[in-house]
C-alpha positions as CSV (number, residue, x, y, z in Angstrom):
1,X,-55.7,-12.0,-49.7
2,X,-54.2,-13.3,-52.5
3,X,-50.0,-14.2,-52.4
4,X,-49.9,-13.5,-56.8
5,X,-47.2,-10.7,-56.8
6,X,-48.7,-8.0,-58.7
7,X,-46.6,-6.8,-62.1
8,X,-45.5,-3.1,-62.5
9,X,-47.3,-1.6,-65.5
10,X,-45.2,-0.1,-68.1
11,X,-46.1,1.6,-71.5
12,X,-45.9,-0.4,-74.4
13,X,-43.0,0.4,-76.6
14,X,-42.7,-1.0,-80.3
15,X,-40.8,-4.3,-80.9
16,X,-38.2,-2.3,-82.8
17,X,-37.5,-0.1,-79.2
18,X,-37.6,-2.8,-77.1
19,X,-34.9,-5.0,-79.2
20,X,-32.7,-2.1,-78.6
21,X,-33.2,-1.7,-75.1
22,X,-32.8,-5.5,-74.7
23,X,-30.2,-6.2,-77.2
24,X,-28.1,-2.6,-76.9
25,X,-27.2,-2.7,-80.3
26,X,-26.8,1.5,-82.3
27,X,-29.9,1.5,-84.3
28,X,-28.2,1.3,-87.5
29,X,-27.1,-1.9,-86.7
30,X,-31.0,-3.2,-85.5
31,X,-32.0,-1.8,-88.8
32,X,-29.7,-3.7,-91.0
33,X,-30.6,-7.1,-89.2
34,X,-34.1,-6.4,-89.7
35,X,-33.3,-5.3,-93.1
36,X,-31.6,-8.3,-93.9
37,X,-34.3,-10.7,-92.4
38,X,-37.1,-9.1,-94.3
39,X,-34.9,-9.8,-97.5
40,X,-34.4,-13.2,-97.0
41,X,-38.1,-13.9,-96.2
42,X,-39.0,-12.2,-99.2
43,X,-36.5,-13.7,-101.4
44,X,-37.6,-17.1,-100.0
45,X,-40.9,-16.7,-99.8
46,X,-41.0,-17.3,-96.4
47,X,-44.5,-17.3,-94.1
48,X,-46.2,-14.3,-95.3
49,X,-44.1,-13.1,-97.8
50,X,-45.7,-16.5,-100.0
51,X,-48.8,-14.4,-99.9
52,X,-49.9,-11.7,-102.0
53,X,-50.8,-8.6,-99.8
54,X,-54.3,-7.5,-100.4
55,X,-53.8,-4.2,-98.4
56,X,-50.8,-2.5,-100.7
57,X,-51.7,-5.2,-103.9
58,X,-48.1,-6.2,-104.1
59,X,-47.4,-9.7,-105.7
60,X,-46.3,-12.4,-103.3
61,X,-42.4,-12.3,-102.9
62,X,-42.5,-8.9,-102.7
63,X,-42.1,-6.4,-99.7
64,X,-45.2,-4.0,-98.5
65,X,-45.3,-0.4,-99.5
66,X,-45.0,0.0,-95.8
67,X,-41.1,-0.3,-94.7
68,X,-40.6,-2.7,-92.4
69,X,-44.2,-3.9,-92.0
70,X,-46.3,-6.6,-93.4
71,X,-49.4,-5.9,-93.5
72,X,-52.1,-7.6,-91.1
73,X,-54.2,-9.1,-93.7
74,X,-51.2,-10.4,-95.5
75,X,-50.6,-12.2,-92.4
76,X,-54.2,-13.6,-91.6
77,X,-54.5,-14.7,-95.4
78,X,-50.9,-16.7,-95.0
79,X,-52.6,-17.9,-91.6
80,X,-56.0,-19.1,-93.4
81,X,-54.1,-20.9,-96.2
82,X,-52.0,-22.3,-93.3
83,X,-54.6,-23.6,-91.6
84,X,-56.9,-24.9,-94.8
85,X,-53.8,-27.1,-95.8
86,X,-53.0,-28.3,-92.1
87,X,-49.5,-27.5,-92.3
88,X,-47.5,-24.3,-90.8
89,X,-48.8,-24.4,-87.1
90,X,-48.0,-26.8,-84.6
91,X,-51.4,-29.8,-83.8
92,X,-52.7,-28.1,-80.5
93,X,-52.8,-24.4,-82.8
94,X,-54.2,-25.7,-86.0
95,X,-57.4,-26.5,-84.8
């Protein structure tokens, strides 16, 4: 018999529910602090936001058509240029 406590297993819930649950903040207020974050990435260029997104053709800088959501393949193609370049991930990642 093994002694590994086994882990209750609970439905996934979106991040957005589960930093309310954790955090207890209204919902307004999550929404304005991810709001805000997505704006500053953006305005910076920031990680994927330096990439333009070949899913909803926007330019880079610019937020998806899809609130709150970047796109999957703007994140793998900020990933692969990551990568080719060597910087943005930590050694033991990278390769």
């Amino acid at each position: 018999m093994s002694t590994t406590p086994v882990l209750e297993v609970t439905p996934r819930r979106s991040v957005h529910a589960a930093a309310l649950i954790a955090v207890g903040l209204p919902h307004s207020a999550l929404d304005a602090m991810l709001d805000a974050a997505y704006e500053t990435h953006r305005r910076f260029r920031h990680g994927a936001f330096a990439e333009p997104c070949p899913t909803c053709h926007v330019s880079a800088g610019e937020l998806c058509l899809a609130r709150r959501s970047v796109h999957a393949a703007r994140r793998l193609a900020h990933r692969a240029r990551a990568a080719q370049s060597g910087r943005g991930f930590p050694p033991f990642t990278a390769r």
